[in-house]
LUMFI-589646 format. One line per field, with one value per residue (C-alpha): residue number from 1; x, y, z. Coordinates in pm, 1 decimal. Layout:
resi = c(NUM	...)
X = c(X	...)
Y = c(Y	...)
Z = c(Z	...)
This chain:
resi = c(1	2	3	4	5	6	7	8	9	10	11	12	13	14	15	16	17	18	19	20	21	22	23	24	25	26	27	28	29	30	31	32	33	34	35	36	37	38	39	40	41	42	43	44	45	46	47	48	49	50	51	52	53	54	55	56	57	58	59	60	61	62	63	64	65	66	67	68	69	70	71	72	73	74	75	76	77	78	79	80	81	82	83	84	85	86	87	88	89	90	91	92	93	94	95	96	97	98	99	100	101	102	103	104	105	106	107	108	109	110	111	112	113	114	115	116	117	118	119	120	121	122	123	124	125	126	127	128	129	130	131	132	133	134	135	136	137	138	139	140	141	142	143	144	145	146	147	148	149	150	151	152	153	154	155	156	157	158	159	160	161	162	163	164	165	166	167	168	169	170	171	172	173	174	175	176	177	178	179	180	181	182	183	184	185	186	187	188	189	190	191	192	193	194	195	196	197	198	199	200	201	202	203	204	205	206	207	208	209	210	211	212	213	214	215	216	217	218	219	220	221	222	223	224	225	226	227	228	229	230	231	232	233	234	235	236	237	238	239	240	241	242	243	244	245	246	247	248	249	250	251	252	253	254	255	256	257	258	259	260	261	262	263	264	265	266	267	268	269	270	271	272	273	274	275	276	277	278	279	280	281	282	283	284	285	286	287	288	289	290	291	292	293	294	295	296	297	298	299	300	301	302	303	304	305	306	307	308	309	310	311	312	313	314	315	316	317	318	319	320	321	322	323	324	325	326	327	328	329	330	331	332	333	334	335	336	337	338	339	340	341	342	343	344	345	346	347	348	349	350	351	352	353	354	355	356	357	358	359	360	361	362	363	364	365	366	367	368	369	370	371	372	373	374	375	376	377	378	379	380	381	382	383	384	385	386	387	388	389	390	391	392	393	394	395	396	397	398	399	400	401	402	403	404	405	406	407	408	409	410	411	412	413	414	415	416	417	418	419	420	421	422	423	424	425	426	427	428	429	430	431	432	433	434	435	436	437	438	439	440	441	442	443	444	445	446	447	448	449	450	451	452	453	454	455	456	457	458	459	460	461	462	463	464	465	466	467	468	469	470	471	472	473	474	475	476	477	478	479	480	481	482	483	484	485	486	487	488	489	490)
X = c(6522.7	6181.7	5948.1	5825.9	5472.1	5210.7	5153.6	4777.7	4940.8	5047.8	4700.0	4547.7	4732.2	4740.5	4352.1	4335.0	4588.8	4377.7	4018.4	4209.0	4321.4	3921.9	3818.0	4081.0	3947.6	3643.6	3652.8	3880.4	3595.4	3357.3	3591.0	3565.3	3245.2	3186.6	3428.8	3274.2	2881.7	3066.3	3196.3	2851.0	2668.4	2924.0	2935.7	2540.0	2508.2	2409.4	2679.3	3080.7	3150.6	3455.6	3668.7	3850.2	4159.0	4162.7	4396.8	4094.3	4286.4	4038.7	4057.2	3766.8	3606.7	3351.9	3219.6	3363.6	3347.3	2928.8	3003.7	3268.5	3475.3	3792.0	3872.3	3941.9	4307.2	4356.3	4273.9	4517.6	4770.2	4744.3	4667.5	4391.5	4252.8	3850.4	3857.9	3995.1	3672.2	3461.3	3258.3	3490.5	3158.3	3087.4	3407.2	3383.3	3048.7	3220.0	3444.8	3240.3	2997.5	3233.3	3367.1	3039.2	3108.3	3335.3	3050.6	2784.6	3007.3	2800.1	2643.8	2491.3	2631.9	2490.6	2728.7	2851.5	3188.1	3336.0	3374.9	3653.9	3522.1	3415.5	3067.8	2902.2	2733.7	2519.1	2619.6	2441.0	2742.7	2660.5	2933.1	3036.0	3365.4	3592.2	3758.3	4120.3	4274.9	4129.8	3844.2	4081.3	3905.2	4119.0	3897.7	3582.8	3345.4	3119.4	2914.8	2818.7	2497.8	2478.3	2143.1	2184.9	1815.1	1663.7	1830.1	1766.3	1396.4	1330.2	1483.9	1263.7	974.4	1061.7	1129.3	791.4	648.6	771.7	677.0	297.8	315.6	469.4	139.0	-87.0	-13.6	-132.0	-56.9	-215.0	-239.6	14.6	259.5	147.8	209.5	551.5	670.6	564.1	753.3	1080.1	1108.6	1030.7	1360.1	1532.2	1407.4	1428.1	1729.8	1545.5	1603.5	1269.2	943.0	579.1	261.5	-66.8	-425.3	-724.3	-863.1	-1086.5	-910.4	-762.1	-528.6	-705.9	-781.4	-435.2	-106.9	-181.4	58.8	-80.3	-429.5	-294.3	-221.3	-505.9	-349.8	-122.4	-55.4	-27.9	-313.8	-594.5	-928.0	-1022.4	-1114.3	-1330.0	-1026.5	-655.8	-356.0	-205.6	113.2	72.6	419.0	798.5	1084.6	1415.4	1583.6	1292.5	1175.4	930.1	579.9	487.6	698.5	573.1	421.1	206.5	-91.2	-134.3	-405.8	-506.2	-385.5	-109.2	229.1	370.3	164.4	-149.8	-143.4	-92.5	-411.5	-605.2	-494.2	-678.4	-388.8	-363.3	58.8	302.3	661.1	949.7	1303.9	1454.3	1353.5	1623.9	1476.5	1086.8	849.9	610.9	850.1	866.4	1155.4	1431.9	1754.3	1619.7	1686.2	2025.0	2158.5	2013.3	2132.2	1805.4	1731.7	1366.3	1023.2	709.0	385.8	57.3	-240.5	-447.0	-751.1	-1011.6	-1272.6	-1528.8	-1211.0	-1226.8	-911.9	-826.1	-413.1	-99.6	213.1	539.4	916.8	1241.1	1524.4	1892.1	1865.0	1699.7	1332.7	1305.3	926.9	994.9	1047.9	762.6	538.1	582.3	573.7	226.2	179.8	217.4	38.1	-240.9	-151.6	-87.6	-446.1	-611.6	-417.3	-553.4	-926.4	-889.0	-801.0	-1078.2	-1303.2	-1193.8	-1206.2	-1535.0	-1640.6	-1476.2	-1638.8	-1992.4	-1890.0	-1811.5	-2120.5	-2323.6	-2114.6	-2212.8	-2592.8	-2599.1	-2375.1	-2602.2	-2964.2	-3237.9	-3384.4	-3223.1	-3048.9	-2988.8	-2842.4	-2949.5	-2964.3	-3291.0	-3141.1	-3210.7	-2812.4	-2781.8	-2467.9	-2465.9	-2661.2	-2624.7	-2629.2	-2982.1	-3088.6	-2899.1	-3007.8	-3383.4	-3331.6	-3173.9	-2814.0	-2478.8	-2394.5	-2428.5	-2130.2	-2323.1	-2646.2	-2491.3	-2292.8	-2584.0	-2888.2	-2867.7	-3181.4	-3399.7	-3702.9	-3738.2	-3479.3	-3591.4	-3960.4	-4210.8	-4428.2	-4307.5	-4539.6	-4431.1	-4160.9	-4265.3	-4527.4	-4259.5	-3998.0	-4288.9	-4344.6	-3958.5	-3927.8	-4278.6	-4218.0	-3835.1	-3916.1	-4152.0	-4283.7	-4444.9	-4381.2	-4546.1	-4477.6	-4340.9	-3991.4	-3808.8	-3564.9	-3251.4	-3439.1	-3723.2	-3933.2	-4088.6	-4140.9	-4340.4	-4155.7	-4231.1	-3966.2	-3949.2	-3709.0	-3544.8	-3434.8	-3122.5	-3102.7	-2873.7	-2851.9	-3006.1	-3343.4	-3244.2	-3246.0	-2888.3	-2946.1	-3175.3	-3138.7	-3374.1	-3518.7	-3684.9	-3857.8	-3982.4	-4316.3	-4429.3	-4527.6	-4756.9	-4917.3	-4988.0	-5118.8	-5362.9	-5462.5	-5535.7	-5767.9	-5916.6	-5996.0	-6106.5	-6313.2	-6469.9	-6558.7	-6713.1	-6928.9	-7030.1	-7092.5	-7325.0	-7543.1	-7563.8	-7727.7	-7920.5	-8077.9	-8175.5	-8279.3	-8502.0	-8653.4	-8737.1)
Y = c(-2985.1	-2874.8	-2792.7	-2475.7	-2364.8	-2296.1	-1943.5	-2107.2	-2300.0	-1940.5	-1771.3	-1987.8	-1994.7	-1647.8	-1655.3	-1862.2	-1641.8	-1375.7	-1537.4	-1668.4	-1292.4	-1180.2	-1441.1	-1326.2	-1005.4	-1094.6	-1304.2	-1013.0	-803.7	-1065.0	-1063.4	-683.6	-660.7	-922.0	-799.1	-444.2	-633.8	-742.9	-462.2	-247.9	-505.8	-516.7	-130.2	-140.5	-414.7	-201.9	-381.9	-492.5	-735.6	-959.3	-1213.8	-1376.5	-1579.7	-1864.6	-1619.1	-1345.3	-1137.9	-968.4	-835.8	-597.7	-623.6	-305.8	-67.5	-109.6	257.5	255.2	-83.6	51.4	367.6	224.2	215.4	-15.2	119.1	114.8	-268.7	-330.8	-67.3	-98.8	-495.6	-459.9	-809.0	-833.0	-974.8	-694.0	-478.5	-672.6	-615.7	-835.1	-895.1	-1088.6	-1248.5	-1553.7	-1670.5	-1532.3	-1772.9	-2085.2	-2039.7	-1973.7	-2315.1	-2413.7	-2320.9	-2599.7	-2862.3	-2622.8	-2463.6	-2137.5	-1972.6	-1630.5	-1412.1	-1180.8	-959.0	-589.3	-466.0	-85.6	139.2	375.0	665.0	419.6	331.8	-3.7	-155.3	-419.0	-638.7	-997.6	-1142.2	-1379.1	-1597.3	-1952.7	-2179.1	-2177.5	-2469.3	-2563.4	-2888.0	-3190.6	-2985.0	-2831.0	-2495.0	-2183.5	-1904.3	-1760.4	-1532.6	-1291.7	-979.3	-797.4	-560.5	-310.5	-434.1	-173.7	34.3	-267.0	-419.7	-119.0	-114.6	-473.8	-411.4	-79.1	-306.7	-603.8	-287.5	-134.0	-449.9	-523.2	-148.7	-265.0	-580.4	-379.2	-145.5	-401.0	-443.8	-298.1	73.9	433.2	659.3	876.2	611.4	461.6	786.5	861.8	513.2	571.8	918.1	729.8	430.3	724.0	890.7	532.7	379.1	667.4	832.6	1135.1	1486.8	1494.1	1349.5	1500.0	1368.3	1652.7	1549.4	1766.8	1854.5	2124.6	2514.8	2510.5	2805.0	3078.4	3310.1	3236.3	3062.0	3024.7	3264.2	3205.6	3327.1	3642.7	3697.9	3897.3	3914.0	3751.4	3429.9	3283.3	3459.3	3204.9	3192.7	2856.5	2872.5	2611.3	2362.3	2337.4	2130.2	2006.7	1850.5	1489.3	1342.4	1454.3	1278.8	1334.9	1685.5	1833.9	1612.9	1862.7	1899.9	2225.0	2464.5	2729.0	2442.2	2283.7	2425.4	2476.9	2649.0	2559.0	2756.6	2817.2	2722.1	2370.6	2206.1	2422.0	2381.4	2027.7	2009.3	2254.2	2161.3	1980.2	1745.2	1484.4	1503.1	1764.1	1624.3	1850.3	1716.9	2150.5	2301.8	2590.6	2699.8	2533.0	2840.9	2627.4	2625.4	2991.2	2939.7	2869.9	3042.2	2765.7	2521.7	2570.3	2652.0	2248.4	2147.6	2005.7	1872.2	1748.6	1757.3	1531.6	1599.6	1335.4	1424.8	1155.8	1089.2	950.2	696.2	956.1	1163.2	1388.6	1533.5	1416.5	1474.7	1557.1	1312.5	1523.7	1493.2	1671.8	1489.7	1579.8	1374.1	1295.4	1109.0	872.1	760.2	427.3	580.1	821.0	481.4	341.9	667.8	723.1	341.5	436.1	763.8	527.2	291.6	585.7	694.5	360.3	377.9	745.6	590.4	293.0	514.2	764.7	464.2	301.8	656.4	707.1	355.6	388.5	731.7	539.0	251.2	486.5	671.9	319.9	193.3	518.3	484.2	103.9	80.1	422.5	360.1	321.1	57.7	-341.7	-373.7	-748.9	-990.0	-1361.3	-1692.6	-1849.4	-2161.5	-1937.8	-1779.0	-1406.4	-1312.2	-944.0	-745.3	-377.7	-310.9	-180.1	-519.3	-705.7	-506.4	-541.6	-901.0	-847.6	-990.5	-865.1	-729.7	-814.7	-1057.0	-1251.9	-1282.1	-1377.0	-1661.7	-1781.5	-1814.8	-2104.2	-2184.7	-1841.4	-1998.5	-2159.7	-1936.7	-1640.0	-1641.2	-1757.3	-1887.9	-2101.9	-2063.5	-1698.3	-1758.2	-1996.1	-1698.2	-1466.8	-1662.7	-1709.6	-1409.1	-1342.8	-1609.5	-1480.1	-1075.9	-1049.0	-802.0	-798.2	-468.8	-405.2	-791.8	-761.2	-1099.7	-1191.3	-1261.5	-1447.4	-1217.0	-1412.7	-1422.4	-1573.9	-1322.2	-1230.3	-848.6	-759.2	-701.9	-520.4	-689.5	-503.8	-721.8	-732.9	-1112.1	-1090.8	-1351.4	-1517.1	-1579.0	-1908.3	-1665.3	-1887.1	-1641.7	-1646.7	-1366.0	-1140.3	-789.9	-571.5	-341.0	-448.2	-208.8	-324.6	-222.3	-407.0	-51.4	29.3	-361.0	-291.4	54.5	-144.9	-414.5	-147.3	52.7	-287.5	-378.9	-9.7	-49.1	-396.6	-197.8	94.5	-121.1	-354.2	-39.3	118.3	-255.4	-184.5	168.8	67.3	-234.3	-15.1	269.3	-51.0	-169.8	145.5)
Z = c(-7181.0	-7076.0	-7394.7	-7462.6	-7392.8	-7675.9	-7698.8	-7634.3	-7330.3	-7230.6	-7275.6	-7111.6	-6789.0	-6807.6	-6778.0	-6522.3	-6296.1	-6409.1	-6300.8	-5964.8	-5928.2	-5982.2	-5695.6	-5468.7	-5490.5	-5467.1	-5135.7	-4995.2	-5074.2	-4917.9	-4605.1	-4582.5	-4597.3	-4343.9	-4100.1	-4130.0	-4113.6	-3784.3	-3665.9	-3704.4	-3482.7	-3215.1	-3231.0	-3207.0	-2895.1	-2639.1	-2382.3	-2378.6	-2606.2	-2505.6	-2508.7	-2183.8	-2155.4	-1831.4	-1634.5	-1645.0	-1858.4	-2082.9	-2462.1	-2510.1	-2847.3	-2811.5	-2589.3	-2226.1	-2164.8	-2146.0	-1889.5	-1641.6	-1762.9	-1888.2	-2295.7	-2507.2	-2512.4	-2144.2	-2101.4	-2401.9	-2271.2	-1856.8	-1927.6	-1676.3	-1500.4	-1551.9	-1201.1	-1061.9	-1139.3	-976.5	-659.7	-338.8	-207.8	-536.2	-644.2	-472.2	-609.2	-971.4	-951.8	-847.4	-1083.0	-1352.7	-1297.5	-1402.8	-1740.6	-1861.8	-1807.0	-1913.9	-2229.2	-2126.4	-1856.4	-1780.9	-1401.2	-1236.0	-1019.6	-916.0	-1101.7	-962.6	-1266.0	-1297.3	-1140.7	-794.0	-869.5	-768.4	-1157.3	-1170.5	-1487.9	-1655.5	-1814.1	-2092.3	-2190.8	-2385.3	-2355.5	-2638.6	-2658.5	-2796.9	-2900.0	-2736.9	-2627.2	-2426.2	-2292.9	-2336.3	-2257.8	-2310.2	-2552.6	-2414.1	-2383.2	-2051.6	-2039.3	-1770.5	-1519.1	-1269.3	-1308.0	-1312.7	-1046.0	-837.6	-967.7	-855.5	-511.7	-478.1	-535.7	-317.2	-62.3	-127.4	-96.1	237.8	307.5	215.1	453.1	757.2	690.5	696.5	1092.3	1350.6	1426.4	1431.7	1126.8	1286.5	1284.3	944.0	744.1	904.9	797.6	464.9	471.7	626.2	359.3	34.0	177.2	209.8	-114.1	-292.7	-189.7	-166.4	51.6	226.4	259.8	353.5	393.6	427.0	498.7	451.1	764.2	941.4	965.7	1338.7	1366.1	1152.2	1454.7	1638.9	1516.1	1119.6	925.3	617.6	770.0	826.2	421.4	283.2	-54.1	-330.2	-455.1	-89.3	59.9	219.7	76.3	218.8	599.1	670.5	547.4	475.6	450.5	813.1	764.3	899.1	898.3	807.7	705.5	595.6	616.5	777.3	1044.1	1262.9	1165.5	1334.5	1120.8	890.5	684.4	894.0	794.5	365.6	203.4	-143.3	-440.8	-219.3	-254.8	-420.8	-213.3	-196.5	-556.9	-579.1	-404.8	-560.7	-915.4	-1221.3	-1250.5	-1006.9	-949.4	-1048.8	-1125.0	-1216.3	-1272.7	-1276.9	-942.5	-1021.0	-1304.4	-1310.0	-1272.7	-1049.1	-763.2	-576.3	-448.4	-674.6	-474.8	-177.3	-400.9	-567.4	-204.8	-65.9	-428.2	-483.6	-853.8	-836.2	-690.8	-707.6	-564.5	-566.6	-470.5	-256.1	-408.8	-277.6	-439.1	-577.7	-714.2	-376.9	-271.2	84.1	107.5	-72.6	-55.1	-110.3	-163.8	-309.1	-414.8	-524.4	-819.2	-1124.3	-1054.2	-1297.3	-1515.9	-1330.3	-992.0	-1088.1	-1138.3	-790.8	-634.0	-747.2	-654.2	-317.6	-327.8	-389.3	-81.0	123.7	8.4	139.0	483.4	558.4	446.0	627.3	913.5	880.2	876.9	1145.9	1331.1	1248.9	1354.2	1711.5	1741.7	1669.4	1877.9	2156.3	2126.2	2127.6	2413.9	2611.8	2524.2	2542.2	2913.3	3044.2	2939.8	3169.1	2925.7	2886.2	2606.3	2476.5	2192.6	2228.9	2022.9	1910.0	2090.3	2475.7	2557.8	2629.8	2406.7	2584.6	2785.4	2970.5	3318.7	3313.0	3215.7	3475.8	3746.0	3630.9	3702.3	3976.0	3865.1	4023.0	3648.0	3306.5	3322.5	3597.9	3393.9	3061.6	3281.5	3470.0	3212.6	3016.4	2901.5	2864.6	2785.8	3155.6	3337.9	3197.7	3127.9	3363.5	3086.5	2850.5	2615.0	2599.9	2482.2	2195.5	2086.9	2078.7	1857.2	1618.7	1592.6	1532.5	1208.5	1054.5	1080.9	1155.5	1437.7	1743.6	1971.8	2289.7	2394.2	2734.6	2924.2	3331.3	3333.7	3608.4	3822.4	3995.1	4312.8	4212.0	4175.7	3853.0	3685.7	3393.7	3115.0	2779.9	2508.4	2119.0	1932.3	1583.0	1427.9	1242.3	934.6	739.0	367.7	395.0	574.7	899.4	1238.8	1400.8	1664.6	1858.0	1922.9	2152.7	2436.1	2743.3	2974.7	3302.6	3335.4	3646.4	3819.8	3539.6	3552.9	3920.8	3856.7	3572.8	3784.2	4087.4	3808.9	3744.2	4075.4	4144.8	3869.6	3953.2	4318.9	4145.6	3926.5	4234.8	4463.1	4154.2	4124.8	4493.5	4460.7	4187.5	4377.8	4697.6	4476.6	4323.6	4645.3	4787.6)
């Protein structure tokens, strides 16, 4: 028969079931508060938490709704299949790389899932192997963040940057600008596109409408300059409409231009006091509008680039839009430059090919680089092409003094610039003209000559006329001794 316990026997296992009672608690409490530590972070990971089974069967631990639409409840209830979200395109890689895993015991995918209302996600899926009895794997743990805007920010780049290269080439500003409009409405999925450059008034006194408003908010007060529409893209394609010609202060555009801030950006066109015309814009369902003015180096207003969108323009998008205000602002430089340059270039070439005088570049070495007709045909060459070709050596084919020629080239490397050079010069026949040669020495940074530039006039008419006086002279002053000696004798 089993002996009794001790009433102290008794009290003291009765303490004991009490203090195992307190740590029960205690480590349930523990548990609780863990579990709900847990549950706060997963709540507060701004992607799906998850965990996947080896048949791609999924049990969502938190937030799938912000990933791709469905509930928690609907991928316990419909027992959806993970791999049935994602993008076809993508699955194939999914899968390969997946495979990866089990050596790897994690890996991180990138790939395209379609949510439940039929939109394309980007999503980085981080995940690790969890692995069973004898390292057997048996699924996965993981959480997937939603990379979509920065996906599609990276691909606007890489687009604008192929935009940039494709400007580079060759092309006219014409064709430059309406490129630019084009790839705004293709990168940035927006309604229409315009690019304006300051020019000269043109249709004041004839086609202009806006030249015909005396008054109001949209009256002209700026003649001598306006706003000429330069390129079109999108919904509005033409360039001659109503809005071809701008004038500041006037209109979204006008005001753009005119304004003390250098873009206006509005993301309400229904409702934003700035745009005039707000039933316009409910009927095209348009939802935003950005305008950047082109400035210039000194801060001078040359342009306006334009667009209206029916969606949301983002302070990312808003970055590489002005980005390419600025690029846009370069090309229509560039291209004023290089007008201005072909303008001068044409003038030259119509002054240097029609001149009476020789123009000239040489080498201090004795090659003609160029000349002009007027200086072939003073030496008596079938053109300037025929000259260049057939004068070697200037200093004997050229001048019929050598030492000419040495005079002059010293004169060159001491003063940089020679005038009134009056020497003979050998013509292609032989013959030789007198010449009068003012010449400038071009340098480089080492101070050693590397080209000639200058005017020759043929002045072999007024040589003859000189020596004629001379002679004329001599006869006079011979004729005189002659009177003087008679007058003498007699």
């Amino acid at each position: 028969m089993a002996k009794k316990p001790t009433y102290e026997e008794l009290e003291k296992r009765i303490q004991e079931l009490k203090l195992s009672e307190i740590k029960l608690k205690k480590a349930e409490r523990r548990g609780l508060e863990n579990d709900y530590k847990y549950q706060t972070v997963i709540s507060n990971i701004p992607g799906m938490v998850y965990r996947g089974n080896s048949d791609w069967s999924t049990t969502i631990i938190s937030n799938s709704e912000i990933v791709c639409g469905y509930s928690i409840e609907e991928f316990n209830t419909k027992k959806i299949n993970w791999m049935d979200l994602i993008h076809p395109d993508d699955k194939k890689r999914v899968i390969e790389e997946h495979g990866l895993s089990e050596k790897k015991k994690s890996i991180t995918q990138e790939y395209r899932i379609v949510t439940k209302d039929g939109h394309t996600r980007w999503l980085s899926d981080h995940k690790t192997v969890i692995l069973g009895d004898k390292e057997a794997i048996v699924g996965v743990d993981g959480v997937v963040f939603d990379i979509t805007e920065r996906k599609q920010i990276l691909g606007r780049t890489e687009q604008l940057n192929s935009l940039n290269e494709r400007l580079l080439v060759s092309g006219g500003l014409n064709y430059k600008v309406k490129l630019i409009t084009e790839e705004i409405i293709k990168i940035f999925k927006a309604d229409f596109a315009r690019i304006w450059i300051i020019r000269s008034g043109d249709l004041c006194d004839s086609e202009c409408q806006h030249a015909k408003i005396a008054e109001g908010p949209n009256a002209c007060h700026y003649r001598e300059r306006c706003l000429h529409l330069l390129a079109s893209s999108g919904r509005y394609t033409h360039i001659d409409g109503g809005h071809r010609r701008v004038p500041f202060g006037s209109f979204k555009i006008g005001k753009v231009a005119s304004g003390d801030e250098s873009k206006f950006l509005t993301n309400d066109v229904v409702n934003d006091p700035l745009v005039s015309d707000h039933e316009w814009a409910i009927k095209l369902g348009l939802v935003s509008f950005a305008g950047y003015r082109l400035l210039s180096d000194d801060g001078g207003v040359i342009g306006v680039l334009a667009l209206f969108s029916k969606q949301a323009i983002s302070p990312e998008e808003d970055a590489l839009l002005e980005n390419l205000a600025a690029t846009t602002t370069h090309i229509i430089q560039k291209a004023k430059t290089e007008e201005a340059l072909r303008e001068s270039e044409k003038k030259y070439r119509i002054i240097y090919e029609n001149a009476v005088e020789g123009f000239f570049q040489s080498t201090p070495e004795g090659r003609f680089v160029s000349v002009n007709s007027a200086f072939s045909n003073m030496l008596g060459y079938d053109s300037p092409e025929d000259l260049v070709s057939s004068i070697s050596d200037i200093t004997t084919q050229y001048y019929v003094n050598p030492d000419d020629r040495k005079r002059y080239k010293k004169i060159l490397k001491d003063n940089g610039i020679v005038e009134n050079f009056e020497f003979k010069a050998k013509r292609k026949d032989g013959s030789a003209i007198w010449v009068s040669n003012s010449t400038r020495a071009y340098f480089d940074s080492d101070g050693r000559v590397i080209r000639y530039e200058g005017i020759v006039l043929d002045i072999t008419e007024r040589k003859q006329i000189e020596e004629t006086l001379q002679k004329s002279h001599k006869q006079f002053l011979r004729v005189l001794d002659g009177i003087d000696a008679t007058i003498y004798v007699v």
